[in-house]
VOKOL-389337 format. One record per atom (N, C-alpha, C): residue in three letters; x, y, z. Coordinates in steps of 0.2 Angstrom, whole numbers, plus 5000, padded with zeros to 4 digits. Example, Ala and Ser with C-alpha at 12.3 -4.5 7.8 and 13.67 -1.06 7.14 Angstrom:
ALA506649725039 ALA506249785039 ALA506649845039 SER506449895035 SER506849955036 SER506450005039 
//
This chain:
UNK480450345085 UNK480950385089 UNK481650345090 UNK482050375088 UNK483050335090 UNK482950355098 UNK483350315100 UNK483850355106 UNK484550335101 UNK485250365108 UNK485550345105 UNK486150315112 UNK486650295108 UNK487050245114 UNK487650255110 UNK487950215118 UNK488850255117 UNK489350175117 UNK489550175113 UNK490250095116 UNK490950135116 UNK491350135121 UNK491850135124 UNK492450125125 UNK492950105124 UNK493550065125 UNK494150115129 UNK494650085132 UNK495350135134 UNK495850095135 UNK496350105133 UNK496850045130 UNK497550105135 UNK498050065138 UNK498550105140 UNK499150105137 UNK499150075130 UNK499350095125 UNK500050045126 UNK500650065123 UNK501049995121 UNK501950015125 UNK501750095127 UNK502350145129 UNK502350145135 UNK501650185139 UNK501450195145 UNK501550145149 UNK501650155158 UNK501550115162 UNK500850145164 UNK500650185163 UNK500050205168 UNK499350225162 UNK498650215165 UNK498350245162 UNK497750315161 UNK497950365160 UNK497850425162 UNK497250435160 UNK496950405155 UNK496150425154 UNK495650395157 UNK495250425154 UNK494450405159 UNK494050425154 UNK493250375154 UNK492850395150 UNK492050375153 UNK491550415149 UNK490950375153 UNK490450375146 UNK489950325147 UNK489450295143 UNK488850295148 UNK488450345148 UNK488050385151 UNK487350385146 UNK487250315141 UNK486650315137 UNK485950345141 UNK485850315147 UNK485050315150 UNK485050405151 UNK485850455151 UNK485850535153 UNK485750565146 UNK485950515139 UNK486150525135 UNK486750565135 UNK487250555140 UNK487750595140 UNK488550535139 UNK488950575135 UNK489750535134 UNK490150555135 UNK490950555137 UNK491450605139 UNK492050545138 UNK492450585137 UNK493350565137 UNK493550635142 UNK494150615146 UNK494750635149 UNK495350615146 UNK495750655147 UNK496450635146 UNK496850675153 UNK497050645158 UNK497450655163 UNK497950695161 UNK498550725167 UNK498950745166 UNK499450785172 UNK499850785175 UNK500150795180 UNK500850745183 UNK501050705183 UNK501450675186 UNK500850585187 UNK501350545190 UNK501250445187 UNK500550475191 UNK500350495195 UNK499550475201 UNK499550515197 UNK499450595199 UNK499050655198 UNK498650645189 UNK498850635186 UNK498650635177 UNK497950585179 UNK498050535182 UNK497350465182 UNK497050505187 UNK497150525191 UNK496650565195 UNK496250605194 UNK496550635193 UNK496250715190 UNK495550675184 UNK495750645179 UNK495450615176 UNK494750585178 UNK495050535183 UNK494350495185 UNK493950565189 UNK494250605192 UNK494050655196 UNK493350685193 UNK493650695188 UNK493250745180 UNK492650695177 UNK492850645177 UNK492250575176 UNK491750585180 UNK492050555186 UNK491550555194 UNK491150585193 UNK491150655195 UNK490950735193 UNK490250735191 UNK490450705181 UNK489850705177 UNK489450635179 UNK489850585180 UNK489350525182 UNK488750535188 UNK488950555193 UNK488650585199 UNK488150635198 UNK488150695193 UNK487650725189 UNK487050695187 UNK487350655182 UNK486850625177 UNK486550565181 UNK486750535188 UNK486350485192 UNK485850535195 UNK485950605195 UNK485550645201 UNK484850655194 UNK484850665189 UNK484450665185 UNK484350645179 UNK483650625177 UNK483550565170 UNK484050595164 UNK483950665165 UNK484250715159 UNK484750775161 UNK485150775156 UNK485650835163 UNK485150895158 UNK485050885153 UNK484750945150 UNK483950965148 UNK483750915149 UNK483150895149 UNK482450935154 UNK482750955158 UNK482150985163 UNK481951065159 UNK482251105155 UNK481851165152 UNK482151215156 UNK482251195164 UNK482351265167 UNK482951325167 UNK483751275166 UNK484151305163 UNK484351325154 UNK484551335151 UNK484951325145 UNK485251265145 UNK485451245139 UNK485951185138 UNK486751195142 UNK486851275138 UNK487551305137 UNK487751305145 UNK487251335149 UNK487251375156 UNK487551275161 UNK487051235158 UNK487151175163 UNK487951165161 UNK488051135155 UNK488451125153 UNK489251145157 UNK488951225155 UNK489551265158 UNK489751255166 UNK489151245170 UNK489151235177 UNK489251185178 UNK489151115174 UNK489551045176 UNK490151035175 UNK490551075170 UNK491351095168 UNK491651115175 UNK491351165176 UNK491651215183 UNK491651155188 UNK491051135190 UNK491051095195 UNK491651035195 UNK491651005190 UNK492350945187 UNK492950995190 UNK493151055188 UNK493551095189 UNK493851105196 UNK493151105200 UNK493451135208 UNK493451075210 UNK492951025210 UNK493150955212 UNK494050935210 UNK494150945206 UNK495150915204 UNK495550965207 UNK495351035206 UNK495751085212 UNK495751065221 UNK495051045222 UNK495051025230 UNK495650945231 UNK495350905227 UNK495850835226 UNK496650865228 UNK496750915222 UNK497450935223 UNK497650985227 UNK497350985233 UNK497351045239 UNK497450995244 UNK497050935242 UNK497250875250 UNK497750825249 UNK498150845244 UNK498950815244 UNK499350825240 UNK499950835243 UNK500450885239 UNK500650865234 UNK500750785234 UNK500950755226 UNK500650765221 UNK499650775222 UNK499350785216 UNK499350855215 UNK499650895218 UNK499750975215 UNK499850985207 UNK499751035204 UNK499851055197 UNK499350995193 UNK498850955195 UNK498650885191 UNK498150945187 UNK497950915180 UNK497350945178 UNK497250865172 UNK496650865169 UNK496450855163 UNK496050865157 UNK495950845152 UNK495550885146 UNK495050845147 UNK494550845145 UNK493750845144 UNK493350855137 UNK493250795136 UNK492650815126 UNK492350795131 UNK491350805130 UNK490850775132 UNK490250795127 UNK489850745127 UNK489250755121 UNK488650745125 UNK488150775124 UNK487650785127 UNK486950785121 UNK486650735122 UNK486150745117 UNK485250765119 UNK485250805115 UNK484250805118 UNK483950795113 UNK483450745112 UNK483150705107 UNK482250725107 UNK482250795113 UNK481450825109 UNK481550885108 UNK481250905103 UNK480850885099 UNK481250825093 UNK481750865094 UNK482250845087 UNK483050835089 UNK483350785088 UNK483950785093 UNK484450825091 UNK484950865094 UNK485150895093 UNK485850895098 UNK486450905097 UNK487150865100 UNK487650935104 UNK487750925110 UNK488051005112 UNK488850955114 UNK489251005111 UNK489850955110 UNK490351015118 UNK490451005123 UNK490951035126 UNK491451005129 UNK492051045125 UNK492551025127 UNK493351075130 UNK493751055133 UNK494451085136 UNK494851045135 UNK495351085132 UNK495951055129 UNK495951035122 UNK496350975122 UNK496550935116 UNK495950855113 UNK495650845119 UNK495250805119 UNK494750805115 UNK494650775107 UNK494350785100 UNK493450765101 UNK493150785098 UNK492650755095 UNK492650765086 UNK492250705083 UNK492250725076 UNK491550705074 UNK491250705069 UNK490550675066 UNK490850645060 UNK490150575059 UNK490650535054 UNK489650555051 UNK489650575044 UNK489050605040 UNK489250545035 UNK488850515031 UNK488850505023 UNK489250485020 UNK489950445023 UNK490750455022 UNK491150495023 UNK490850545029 UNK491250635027 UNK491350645034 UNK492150645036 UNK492350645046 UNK492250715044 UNK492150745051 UNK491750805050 UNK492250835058 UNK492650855061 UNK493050885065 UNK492550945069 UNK492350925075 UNK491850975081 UNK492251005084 UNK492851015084 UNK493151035093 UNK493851065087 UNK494151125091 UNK494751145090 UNK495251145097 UNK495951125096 UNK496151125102 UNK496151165105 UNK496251165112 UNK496651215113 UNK497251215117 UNK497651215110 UNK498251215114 UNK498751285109 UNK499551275111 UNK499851345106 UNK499851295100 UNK500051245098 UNK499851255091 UNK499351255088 UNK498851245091 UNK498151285087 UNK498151355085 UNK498551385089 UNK498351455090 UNK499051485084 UNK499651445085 UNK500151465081 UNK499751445072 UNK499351385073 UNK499051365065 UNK498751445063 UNK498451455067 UNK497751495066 UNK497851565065 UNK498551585067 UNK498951635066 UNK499351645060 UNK499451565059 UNK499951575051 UNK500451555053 UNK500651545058 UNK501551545060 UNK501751495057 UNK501351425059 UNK501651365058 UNK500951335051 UNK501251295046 UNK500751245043 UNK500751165046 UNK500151145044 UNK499851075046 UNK500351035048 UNK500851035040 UNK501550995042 UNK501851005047 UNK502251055047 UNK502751085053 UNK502551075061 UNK501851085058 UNK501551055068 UNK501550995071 UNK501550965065 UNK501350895069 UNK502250885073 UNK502850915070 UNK503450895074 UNK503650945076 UNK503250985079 UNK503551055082 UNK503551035089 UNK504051055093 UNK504351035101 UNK503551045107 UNK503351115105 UNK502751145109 UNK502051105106 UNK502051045102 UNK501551025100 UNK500851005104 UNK501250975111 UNK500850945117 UNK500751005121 UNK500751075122 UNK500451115127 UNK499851145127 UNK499751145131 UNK498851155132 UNK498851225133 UNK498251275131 UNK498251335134 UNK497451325139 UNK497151275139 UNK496651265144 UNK496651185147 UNK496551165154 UNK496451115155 UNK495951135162 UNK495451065164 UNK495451075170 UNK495651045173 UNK495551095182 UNK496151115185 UNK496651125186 UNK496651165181 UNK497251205180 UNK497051285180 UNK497351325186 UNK496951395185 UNK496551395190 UNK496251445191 UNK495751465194 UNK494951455193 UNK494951495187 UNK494451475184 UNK494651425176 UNK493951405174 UNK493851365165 UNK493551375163 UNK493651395155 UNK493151405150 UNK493151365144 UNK492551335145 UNK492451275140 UNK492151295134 UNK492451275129 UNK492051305122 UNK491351235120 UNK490851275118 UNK490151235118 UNK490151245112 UNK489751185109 UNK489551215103 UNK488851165100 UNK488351185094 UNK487651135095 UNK487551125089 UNK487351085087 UNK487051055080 UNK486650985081 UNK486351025074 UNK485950945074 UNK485950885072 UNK485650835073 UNK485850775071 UNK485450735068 UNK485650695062 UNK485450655057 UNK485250565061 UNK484750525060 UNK484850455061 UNK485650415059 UNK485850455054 UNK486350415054 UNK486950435055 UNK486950465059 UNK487550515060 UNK487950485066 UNK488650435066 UNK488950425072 UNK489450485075 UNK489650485081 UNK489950535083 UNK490350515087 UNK491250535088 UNK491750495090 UNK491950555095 UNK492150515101 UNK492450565106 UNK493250525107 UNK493750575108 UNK494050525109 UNK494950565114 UNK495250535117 UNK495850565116 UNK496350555114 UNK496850635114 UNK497450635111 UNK497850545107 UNK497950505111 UNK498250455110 UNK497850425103 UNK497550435103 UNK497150425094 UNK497350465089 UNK497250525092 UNK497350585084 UNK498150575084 UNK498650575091 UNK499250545088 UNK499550505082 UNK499050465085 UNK499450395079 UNK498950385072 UNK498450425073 UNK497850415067 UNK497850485061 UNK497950485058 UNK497750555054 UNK496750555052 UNK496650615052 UNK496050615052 UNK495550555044 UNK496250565041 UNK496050495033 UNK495950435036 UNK496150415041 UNK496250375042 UNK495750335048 UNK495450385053 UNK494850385057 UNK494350385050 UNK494350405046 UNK493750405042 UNK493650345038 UNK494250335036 UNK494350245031 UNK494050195038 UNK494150195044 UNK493850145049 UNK492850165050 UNK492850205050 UNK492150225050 UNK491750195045 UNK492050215038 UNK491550175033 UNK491750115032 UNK492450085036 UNK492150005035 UNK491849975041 UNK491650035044 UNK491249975052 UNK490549975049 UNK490050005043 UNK489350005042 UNK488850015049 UNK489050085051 UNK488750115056 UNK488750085062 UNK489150025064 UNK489049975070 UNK489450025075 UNK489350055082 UNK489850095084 UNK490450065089 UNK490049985091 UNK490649945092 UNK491249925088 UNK491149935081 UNK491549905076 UNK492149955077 UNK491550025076 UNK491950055074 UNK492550075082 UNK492250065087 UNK492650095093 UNK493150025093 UNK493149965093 UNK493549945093 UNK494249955087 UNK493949955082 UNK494249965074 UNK494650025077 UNK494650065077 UNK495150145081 UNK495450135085 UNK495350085090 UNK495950075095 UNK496350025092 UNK496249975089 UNK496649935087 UNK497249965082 UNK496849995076 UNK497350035071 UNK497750095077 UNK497350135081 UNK498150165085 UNK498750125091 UNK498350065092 UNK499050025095 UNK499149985088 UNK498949965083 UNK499449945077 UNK500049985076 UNK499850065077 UNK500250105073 UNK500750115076 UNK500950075084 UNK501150115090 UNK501050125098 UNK500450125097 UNK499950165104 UNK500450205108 UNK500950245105 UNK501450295111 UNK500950305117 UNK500450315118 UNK499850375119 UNK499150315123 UNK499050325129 UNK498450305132 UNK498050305126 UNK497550265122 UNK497250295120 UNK496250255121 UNK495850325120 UNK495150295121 UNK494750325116 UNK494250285115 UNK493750305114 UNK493050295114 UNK492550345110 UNK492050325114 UNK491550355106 UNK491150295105 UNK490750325097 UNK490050305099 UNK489650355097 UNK488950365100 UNK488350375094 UNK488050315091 UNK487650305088 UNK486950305089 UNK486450315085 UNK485750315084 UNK485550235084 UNK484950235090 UNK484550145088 UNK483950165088 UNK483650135082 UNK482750145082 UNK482550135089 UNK482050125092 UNK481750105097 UNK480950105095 
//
């Protein structure tokens, strides 16, 4: 039987004075997340850790956040999102400066009986990818307007990467009243690593380029999460960036 296990890094990049993301490494819940803050110098790291806290506090109250049979995957999941949600809306009700704060959320959640299988929920721009066989394999669509301009036609791959509206989100939490988090479930192979990561990555990295680090880390998922941040502060770091790769260990 594998479990599996997460290594993590968060760099505040080469631009920044502040560092807006958050991430957790949650092996014994089997559970991983990246944040990416957002709202003014405090409110963006707040919101963030806020959205962290949240799931950390969860997964201390139980061996497995999915694991008990009694709800669905989809339904916790969904209920752990919302609860992150009202937690950064009450934060930003008990001070005026953190008003408007929201952030994005990828998190992986794995259950390993019978047969592991990976539920990937995320808001916002905040990625997940699968790294198979040499082949990056892209889990999460954003959600922001160029996603939606892409997927409309308006704009191609090119044009968006330097379009003015590239950085707007049409979902964050706390942002809104309510959040809908897109879930989604697949199964998983022994060799299968998987990257959580935020924006400040996909900025400076093109997806060729996440996957050339991949197959020279030889499945190691420290290689490879350090390899990642290093190449997006090589290239620049404009961009907080973090990550978080979540590999299979015999046991």
């Amino acid at each position: 039987m594998s479990t599996w296990i997460g290594v993590g890094r968060s760099e505040i990049g080469l631009v920044r004075t502040v560092n807006q993301d958050a991430f957790a490494v949650i092996d014994e819940a089997g559970v991983w997340a990246v944040a990416d803050g957002m709202g003014g110098h405090v409110g963006g790291e707040i919101a963030a850790q806020t959205a962290i806290a949240t799931l950390q506090a969860e997964a201390a109250a139980s061996s497995s956040l999915l694991g008990n049979g009694q709800a669905s995957p989809t339904d916790v999941l969904t209920d752990l999102i919302r609860r992150a949600h009202d937690a950064i809306l009450d934060r930003a009700r008990s001070k005026s400066k953190l008003k408007g704060m929201g952030t994005t959320i990828v998190l992986l959640a794995i259950v390993t009986d019978p047969a592991p299988i990976a539920y990937v929920t995320h808001v916002g721009d905040s990625r997940a990818y699968r790294f198979r066989s040499g082949t990056l394999t892209s889990l999460t669509k954003d959600h922001s307007l160029i996603e939606k301009y892409l997927e409309r036609g308006i704009l191609t791959p090119e044009t968006a990467k330097t379009h003015p509206e590239r950085h707007v989100l049409t979902r964050a939490l706390g942002i809104g009243s309510t959040v809908n988090p897109t879930i989604t479930a697949f199964p998983l192979l022994p060799e299968d690593l998987i990257l959580l990561c935020s924006d400040g990555l996909t900025k400076m990295l093109e997806d060729e380029d996440i996957r050339t680090v991949f197959a020279a880390g030889g499945l190691d998922p420290a290689q490879v999460c350090n390899g990642l941040v290093t190449a997006a502060l090589d290239r620049g770091g404009e961009d907080n960036v973090t990550v978080v790769v979540v590999a299979s260990r015999s046991s």
